[in-house]
C-alpha positions in Angstrom: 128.5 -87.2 -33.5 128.7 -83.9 -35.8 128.6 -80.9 -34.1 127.0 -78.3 -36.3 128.8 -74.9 -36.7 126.8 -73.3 -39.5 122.8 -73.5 -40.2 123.5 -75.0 -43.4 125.3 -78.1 -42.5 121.8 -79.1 -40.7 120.8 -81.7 -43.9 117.9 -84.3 -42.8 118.5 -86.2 -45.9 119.6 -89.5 -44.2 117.2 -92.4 -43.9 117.7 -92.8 -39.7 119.0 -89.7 -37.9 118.7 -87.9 -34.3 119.1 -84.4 -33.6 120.1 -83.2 -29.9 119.7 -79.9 -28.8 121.8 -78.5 -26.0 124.1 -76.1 -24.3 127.3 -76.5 -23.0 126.9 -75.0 -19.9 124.5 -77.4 -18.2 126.3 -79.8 -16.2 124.5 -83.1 -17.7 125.7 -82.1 -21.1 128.9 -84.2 -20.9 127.3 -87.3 -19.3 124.6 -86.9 -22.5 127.0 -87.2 -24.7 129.1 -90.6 -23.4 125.1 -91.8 -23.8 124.5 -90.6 -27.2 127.7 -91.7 -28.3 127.3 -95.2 -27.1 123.9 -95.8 -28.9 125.3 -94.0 -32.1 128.0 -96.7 -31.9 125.6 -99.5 -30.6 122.9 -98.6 -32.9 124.6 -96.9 -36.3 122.1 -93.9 -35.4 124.0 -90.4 -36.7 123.7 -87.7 -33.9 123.6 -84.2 -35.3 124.4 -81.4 -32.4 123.1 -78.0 -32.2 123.7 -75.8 -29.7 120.8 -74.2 -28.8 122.7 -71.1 -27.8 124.0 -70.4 -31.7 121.2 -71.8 -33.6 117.9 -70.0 -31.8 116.2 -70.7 -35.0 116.6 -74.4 -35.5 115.0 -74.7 -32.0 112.0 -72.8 -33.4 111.9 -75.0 -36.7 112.5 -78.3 -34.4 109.8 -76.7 -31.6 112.1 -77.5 -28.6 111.2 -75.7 -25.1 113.5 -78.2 -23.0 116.9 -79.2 -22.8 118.4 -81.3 -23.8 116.2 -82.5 -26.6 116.8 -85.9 -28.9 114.3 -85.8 -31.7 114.8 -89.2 -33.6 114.2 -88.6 -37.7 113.0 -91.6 -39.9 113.2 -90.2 -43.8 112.7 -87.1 -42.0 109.4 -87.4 -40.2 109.9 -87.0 -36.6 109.3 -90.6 -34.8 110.7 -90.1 -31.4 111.0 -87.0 -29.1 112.9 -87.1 -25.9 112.8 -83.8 -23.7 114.7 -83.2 -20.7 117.1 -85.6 -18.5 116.9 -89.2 -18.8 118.3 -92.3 -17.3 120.9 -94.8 -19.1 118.3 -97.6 -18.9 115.6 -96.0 -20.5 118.0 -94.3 -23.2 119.1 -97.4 -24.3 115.0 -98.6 -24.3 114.4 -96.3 -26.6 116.9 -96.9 -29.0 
């Protein structure tokens, strides 16, 4: 998973891509992550993540009111949104 750091490293250039949208301070954040990085393994999906905290303005661009937030990219048309806590099993249904 890439953890952006600047609002230009945000390119949705690649043919399959998910952005997640969180903050560290919310206690599911860490369990999120083991999930995401087992499907980006499982899967060959590339996470981008954007702390909502530092980069207000990608969460207006993105239109995200919840956290966390997966949006799923296909040549960069939005094809899957995921808002709020979700379990393992239907993570993995998704994907």
């Amino acid at each position: 998973m890439q953890f952006i750091t600047q609002e230009d490293e945000l390119h949705m250039d690649l043919p399959l891509q998910a952005l997640y949208f969180y903050t560290s301070y919310i206690p599911f954040h860490k369990k999120m992550l083991i999930m995401i990085d087992k499907i980006e393994k499982k899967y060959n999906i590339p996470f981008i993540a954007i702390d909502t905290d530092q980069f207000k303005n990608q969460c207006k661009r993105f239109s995200v009111v919840s956290l966390p937030t997966i949006i799923v990219f296909s040549g960069g048309t939005e094809i899957q949104r995921i808002d709020g806590i979700i379990t393992k099993k239907l993570f993995n249904n998704i994907f």
